[in-house]
Legacy VTK file of the C-alpha trace (Angstrom):
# vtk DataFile Version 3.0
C-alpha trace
ASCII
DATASET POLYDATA
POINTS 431 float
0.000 0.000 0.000
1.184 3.219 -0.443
1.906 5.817 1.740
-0.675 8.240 0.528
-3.235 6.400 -1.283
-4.851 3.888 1.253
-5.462 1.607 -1.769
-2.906 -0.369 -4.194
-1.090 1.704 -6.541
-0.705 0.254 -9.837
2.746 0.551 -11.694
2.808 2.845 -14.283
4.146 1.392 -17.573
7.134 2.360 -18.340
7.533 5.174 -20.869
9.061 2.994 -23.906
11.195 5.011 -25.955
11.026 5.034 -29.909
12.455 2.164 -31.547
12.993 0.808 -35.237
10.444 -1.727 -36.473
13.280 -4.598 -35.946
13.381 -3.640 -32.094
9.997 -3.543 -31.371
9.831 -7.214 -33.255
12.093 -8.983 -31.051
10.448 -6.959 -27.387
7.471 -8.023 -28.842
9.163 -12.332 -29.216
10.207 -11.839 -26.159
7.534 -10.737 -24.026
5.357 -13.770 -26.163
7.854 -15.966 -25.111
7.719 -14.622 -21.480
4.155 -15.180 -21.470
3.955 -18.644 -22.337
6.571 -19.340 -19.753
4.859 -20.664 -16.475
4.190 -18.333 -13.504
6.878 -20.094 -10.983
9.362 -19.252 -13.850
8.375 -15.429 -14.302
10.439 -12.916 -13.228
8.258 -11.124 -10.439
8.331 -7.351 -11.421
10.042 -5.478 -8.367
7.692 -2.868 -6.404
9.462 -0.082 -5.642
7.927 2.723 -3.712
8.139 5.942 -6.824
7.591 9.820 -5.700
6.030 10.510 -8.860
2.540 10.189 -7.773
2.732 11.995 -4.325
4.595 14.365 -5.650
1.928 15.219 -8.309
-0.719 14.878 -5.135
1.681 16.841 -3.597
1.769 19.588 -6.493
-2.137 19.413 -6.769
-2.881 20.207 -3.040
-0.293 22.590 -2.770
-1.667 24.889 -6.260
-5.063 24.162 -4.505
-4.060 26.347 -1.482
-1.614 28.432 -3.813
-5.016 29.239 -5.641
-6.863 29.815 -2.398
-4.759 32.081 -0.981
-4.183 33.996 -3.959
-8.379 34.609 -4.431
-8.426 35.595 -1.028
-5.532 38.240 -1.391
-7.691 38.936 -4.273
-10.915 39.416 -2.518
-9.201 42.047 -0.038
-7.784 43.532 -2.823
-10.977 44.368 -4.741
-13.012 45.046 -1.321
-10.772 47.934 -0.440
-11.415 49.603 -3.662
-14.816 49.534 -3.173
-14.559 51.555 0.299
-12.083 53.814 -1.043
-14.545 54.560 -4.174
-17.335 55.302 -1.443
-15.585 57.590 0.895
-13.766 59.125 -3.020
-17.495 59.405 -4.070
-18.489 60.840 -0.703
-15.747 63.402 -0.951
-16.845 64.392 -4.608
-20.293 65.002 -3.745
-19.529 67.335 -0.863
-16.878 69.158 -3.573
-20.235 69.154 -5.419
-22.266 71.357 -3.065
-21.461 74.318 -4.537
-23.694 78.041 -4.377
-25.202 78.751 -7.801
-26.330 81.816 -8.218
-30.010 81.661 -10.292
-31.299 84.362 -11.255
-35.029 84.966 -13.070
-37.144 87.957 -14.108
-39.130 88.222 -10.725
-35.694 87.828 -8.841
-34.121 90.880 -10.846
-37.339 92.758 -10.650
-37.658 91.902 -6.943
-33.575 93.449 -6.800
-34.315 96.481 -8.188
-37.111 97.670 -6.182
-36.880 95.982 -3.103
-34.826 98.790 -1.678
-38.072 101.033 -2.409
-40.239 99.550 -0.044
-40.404 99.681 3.668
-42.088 99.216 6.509
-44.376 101.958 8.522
-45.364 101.254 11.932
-47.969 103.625 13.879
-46.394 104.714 17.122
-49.321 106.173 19.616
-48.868 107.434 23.416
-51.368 106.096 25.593
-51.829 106.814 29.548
-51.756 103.787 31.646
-54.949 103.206 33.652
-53.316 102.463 36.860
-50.825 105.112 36.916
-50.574 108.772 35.574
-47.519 107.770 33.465
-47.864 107.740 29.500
-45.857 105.373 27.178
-45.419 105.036 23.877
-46.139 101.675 22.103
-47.024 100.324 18.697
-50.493 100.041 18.083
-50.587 99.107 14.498
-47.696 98.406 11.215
-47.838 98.384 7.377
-46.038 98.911 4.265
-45.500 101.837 2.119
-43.597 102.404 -1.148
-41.048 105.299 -1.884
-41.899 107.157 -5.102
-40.514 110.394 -4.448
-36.969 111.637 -3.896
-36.760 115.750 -3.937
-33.331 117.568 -2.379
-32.856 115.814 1.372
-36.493 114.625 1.017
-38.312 111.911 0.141
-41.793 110.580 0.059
-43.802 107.108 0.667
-47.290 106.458 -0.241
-49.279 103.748 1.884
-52.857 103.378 3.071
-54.913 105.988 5.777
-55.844 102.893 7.943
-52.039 102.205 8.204
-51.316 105.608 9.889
-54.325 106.568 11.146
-54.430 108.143 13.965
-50.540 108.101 14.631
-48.860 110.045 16.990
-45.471 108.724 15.553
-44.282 107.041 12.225
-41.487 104.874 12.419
-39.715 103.850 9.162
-38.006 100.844 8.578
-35.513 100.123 5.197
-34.987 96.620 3.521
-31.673 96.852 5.456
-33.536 97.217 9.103
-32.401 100.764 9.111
-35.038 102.976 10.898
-35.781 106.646 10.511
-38.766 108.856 11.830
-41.656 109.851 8.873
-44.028 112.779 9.164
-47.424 112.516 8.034
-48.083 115.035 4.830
-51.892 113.815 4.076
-54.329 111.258 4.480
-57.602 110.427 2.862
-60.067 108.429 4.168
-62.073 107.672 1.045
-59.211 106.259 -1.364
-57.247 104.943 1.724
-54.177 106.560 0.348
-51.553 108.581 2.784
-48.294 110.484 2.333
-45.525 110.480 4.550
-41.974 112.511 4.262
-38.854 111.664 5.282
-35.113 112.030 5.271
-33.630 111.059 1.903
-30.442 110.120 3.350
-31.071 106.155 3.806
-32.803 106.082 0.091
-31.110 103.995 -1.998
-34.079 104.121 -4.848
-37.123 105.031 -5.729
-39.900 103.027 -7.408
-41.359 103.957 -11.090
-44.867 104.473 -11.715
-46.583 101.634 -14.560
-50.171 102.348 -16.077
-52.449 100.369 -14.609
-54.822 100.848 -17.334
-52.474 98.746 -19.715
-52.689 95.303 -17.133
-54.313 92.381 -18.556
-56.360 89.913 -16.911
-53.628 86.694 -16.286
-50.860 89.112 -16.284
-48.099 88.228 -13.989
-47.999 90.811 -11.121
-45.905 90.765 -7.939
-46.777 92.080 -4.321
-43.868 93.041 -1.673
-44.414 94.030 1.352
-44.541 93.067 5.164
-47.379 90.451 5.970
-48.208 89.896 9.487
-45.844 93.033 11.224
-41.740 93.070 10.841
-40.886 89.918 11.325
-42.276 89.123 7.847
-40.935 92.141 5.844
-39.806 92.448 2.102
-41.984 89.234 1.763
-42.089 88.721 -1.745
-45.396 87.070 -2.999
-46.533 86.357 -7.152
-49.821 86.004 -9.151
-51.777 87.166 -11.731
-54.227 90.325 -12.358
-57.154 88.407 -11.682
-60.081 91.064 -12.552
-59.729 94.789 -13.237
-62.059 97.590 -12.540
-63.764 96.312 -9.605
-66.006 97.744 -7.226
-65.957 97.395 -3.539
-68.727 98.600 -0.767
-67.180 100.013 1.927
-68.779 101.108 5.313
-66.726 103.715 7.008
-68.883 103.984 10.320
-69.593 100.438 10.567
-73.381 101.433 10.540
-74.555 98.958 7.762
-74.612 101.111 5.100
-72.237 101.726 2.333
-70.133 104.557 2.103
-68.063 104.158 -0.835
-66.907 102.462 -3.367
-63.468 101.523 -3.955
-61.884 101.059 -7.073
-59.866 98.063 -6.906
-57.478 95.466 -9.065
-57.882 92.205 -7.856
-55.177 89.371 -7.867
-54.617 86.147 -6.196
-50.454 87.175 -4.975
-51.649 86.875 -1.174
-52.079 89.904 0.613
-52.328 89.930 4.277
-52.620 92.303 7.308
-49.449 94.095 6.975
-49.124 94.111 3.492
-51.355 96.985 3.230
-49.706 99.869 1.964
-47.162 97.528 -0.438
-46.273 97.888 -3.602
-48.369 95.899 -6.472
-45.469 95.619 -9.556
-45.660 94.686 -12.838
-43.254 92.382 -15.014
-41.327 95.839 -15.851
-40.799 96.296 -12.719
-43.429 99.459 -12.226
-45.524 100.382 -9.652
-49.011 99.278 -10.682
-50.955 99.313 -7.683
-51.130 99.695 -3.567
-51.839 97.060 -2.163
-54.632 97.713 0.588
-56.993 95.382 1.564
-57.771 91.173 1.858
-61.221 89.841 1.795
-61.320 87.277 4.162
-64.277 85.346 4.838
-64.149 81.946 5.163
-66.018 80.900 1.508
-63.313 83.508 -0.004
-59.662 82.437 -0.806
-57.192 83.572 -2.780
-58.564 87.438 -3.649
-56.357 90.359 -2.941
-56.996 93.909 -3.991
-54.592 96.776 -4.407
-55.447 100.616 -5.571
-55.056 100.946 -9.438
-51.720 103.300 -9.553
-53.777 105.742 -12.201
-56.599 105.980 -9.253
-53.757 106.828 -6.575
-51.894 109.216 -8.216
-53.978 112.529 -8.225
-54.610 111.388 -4.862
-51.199 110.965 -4.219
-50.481 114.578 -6.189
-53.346 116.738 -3.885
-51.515 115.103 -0.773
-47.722 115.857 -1.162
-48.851 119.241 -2.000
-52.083 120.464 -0.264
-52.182 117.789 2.505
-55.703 117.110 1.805
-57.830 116.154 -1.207
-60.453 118.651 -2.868
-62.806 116.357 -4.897
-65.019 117.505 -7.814
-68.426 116.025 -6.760
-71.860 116.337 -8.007
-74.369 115.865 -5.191
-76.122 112.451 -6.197
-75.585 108.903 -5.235
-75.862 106.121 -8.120
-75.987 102.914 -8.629
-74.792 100.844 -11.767
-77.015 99.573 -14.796
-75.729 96.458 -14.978
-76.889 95.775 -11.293
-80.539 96.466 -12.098
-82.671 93.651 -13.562
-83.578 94.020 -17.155
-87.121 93.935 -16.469
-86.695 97.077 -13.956
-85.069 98.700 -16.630
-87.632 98.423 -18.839
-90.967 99.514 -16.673
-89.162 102.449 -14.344
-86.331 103.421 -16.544
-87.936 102.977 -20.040
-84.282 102.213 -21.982
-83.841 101.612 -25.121
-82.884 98.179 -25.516
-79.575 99.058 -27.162
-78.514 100.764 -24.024
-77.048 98.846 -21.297
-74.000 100.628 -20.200
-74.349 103.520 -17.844
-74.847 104.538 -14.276
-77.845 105.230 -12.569
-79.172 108.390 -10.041
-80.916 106.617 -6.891
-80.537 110.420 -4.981
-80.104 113.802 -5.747
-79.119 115.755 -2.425
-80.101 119.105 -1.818
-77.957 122.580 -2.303
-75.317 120.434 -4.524
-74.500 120.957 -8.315
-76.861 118.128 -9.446
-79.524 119.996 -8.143
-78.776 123.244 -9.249
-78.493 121.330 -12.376
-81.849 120.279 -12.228
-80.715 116.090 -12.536
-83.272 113.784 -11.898
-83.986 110.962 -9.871
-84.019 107.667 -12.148
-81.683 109.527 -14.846
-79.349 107.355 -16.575
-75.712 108.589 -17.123
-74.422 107.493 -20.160
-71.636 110.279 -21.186
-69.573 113.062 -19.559
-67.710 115.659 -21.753
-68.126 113.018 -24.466
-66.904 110.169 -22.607
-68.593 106.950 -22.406
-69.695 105.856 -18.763
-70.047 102.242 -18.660
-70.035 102.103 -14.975
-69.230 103.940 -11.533
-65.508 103.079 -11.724
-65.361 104.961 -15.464
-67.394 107.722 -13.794
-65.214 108.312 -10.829
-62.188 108.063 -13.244
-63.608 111.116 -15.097
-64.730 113.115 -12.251
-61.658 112.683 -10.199
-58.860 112.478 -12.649
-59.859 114.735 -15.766
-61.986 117.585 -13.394
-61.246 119.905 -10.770
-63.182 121.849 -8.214
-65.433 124.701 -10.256
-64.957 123.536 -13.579
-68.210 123.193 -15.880
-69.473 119.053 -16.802
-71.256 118.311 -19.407
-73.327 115.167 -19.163
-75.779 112.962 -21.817
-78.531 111.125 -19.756
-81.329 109.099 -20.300
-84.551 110.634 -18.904
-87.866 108.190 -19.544
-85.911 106.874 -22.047
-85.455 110.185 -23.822
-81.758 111.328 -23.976
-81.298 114.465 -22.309
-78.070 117.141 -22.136
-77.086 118.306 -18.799
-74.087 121.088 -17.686
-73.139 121.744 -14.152
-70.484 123.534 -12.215
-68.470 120.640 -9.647
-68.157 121.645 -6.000
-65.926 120.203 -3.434
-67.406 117.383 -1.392
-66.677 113.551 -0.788
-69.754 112.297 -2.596
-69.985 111.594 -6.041
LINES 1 432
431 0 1 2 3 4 5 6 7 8 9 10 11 12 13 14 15 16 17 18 19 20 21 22 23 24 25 26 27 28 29 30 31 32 33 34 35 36 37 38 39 40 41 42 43 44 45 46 47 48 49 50 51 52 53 54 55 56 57 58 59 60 61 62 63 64 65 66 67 68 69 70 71 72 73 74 75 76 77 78 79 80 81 82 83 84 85 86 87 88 89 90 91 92 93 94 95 96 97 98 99 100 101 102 103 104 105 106 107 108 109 110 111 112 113 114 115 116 117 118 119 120 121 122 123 124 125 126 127 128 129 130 131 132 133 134 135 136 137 138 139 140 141 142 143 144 145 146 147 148 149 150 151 152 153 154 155 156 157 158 159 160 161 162 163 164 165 166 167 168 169 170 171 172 173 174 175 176 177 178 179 180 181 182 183 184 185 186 187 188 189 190 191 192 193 194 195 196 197 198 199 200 201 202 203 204 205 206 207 208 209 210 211 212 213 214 215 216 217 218 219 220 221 222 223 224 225 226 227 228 229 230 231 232 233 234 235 236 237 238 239 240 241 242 243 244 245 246 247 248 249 250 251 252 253 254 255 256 257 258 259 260 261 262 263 264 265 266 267 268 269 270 271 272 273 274 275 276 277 278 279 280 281 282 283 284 285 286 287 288 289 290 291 292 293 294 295 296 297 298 299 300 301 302 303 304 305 306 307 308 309 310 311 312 313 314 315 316 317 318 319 320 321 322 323 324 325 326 327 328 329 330 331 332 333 334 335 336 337 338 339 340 341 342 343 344 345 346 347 348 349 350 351 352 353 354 355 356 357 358 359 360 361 362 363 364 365 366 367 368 369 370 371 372 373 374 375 376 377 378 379 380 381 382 383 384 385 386 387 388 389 390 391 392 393 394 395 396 397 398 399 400 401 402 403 404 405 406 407 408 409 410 411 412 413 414 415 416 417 418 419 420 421 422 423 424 425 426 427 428 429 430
């Protein structure tokens, strides 16, 4: 048996080497003659113990672990690449986080006038109840926009409501830089205000658009301070969602109407605080000021601003004369398109190819209607040759293209009849 394989190891037949035909004749005799020969007479073949096969077992096993070892060196070899690739990879995408600047139209736009807008807030001194001792605290801020810059002053329009009743105005820049204001003028019924101050934190001034030229779905953006301070230079954007509208307002809170406020409407949100902010166009314009939210529950997304071509007679009679001397007429109206056809018809009598116009519910006494001799029921259609569609086209004509003591010249509809009237305006706060 050998000493590695636990069974017998046949001989391996000798390698014979090459040899002539005549050679391999006579091995091939004499291995015949060997054969025939009987056993006891054989020559018994000699083991002998050869290394040739253990040391090919030997040579196997040993390229077997060779082969091992080697794929394991291997395997460490490729796993450490793969951590080093990670933590490489790692490394590259932190190089990676780099700051891009983006810029876009609004962004620019929002650069450029930013500076122009600050915040207002309403300082009042108030007595406290336990004590004799009076402090000064902030009962109320806003936004306002700088239009204005003349020698070492400058002005800021915003809304009455947002300095009402202010003892003290305290202005604050885009940069938190704060300066005292001075009230110029206020009115009540376009909630506009004025207020001066020191030109010499003003970086820029804002540029008046036409808000005539706005189109419904045009992109508009609204900048101001929502919600007090903490909140200011928000930057909000949406569309012109209506033009020319129309909004009751009760001054008195006594249930009846007042006024009514010609408004733009858009859905970039507006909130307390915003009032008195800057409404601006894709040019980067001054449009409209922003100045009030509706905010019932069943209402989302409306926010109103003052047309810029409303504001800025206003805006005009307040820098200069502090106060606002209206053209009115003495009447109170009520549009066409808000009465049913039918009504039209039976109390009006209209033609059926008018339905644009404005109608008087009230003529008051001692006013310029009445000296005018106008008519309950009659139905404004023109003034100076201008066609009234409605009470925001009216008020556009009275306030912007009249002034106080000038001569009108209306077309109305009387019992259907058209009728010429002429009157001389008087100051007042009615139509």
């Amino acid at each position: 048996m050998d000493e590695y394989n636990k069974e017998p190891r046949r001989e391996e037949e000798p390698v014979v080497p090459e040899q002539d035909s005549e050679q391999i004749s006579e091995h091939n005799f004499e291995q015949k003659n060997h054969e025939n020969e009987p056993n006891h007479m054989r020559e018994r073949p000699v083991k002998r113990r050869g290394g040739f096969l253990p040391s090919l077992l030997g040579a196997v096993i040993g390229g077997l672990l060779v082969f091992l070892l080697m794929n394991a060196i291997a395997g460490n070899n490729e796993e450490t690449p793969l951590v080093d690739n990670v933590k490489s990879n790692e490394n590259a995408l932190q190089k990676e986080q780099l700051s891009v600047d983006i810029n876009t139209d609004i962004t620019e736009i929002v650069g450029e006038v930013t500076d122009a807008v600050v915040g207002i807030t309403n300082l009042q001194t108030v007595r406290d109840f336990w004590s004799s001792s009076e402090m000064t605290r902030e009962t109320g801020s806003g936004s306002g926009v700088i239009y204005k810059k003349s020698g070492d002053k400058a002005y800021i329009v915003t809304n009455h409501h947002v300095v009402e009743n202010a003892q003290e105005l305290e202005i604050t820049f885009d940069d938190g830089t704060k300066v005292d204001g001075k009230l110029i003028g206020s009115d009540l019924w376009t909630d506009l205000a004025v207020v001066e101050i020191d030109a010499k934190h003003v970086k820029s001034v804002i540029k008046f658009g036409d808000s005539d030229a706005l189109k419904r779905g045009e992109t508009v953006i609204a900048i101001g301070n929502p919600l007090g301070l903490g909140f200011a230079g928000s930057v909000t954007v949406g569309v012109v969602s209506g033009k020319d509208r129309s909004i009751p307002i009760d001054f008195d809170n006594n249930g009846s109407v007042d006024w009514q406020a010609d408004v733009l409407q858009t859905d970039a949100a507006i909130n307390p605080g915003n009032s008195g902010g800057a409404l601006i166009n894709m040019a980067g314009q001054l449009v409209g000021i922003n100045s009030m939210k509706i905010s019932e529950a069943t209402v989302e997304g409306i926010g109103l601003a003052i047309p810029i071509n409303i504001a800025i007679p206003i805006i005009d009679h307040l820098e200069t004369t502090g106060t606002v001397n209206r053209p009115t007429m003495g009447v109170s109206l009520l549009n066409l398109q808000d009465i049913p056809t039918h009504q039209q018809q039976e109390v009006l009598h209209l033609p059926k190819n008018i339905t644009g116009g404005v109608v008087v519910t009230e003529v008051f006494q001692n006013t310029p209607a009445q000296a005018a001799g106008v008519q309950r029921y009659d139905v404004i259609v023109e003034m100076d040759g201008e066609k009234i569609e409605d009470m925001v086209s009216l008020r556009k004509h009275l306030y912007n293209e009249k002034e106080v003591g000038q001569t009108m010249k209306m077309k109305v509809y009387r019992n259907g009849k058209p009728l010429d009237i002429e009157m001389v305006l008087k100051d007042g706060n009615t139509f």
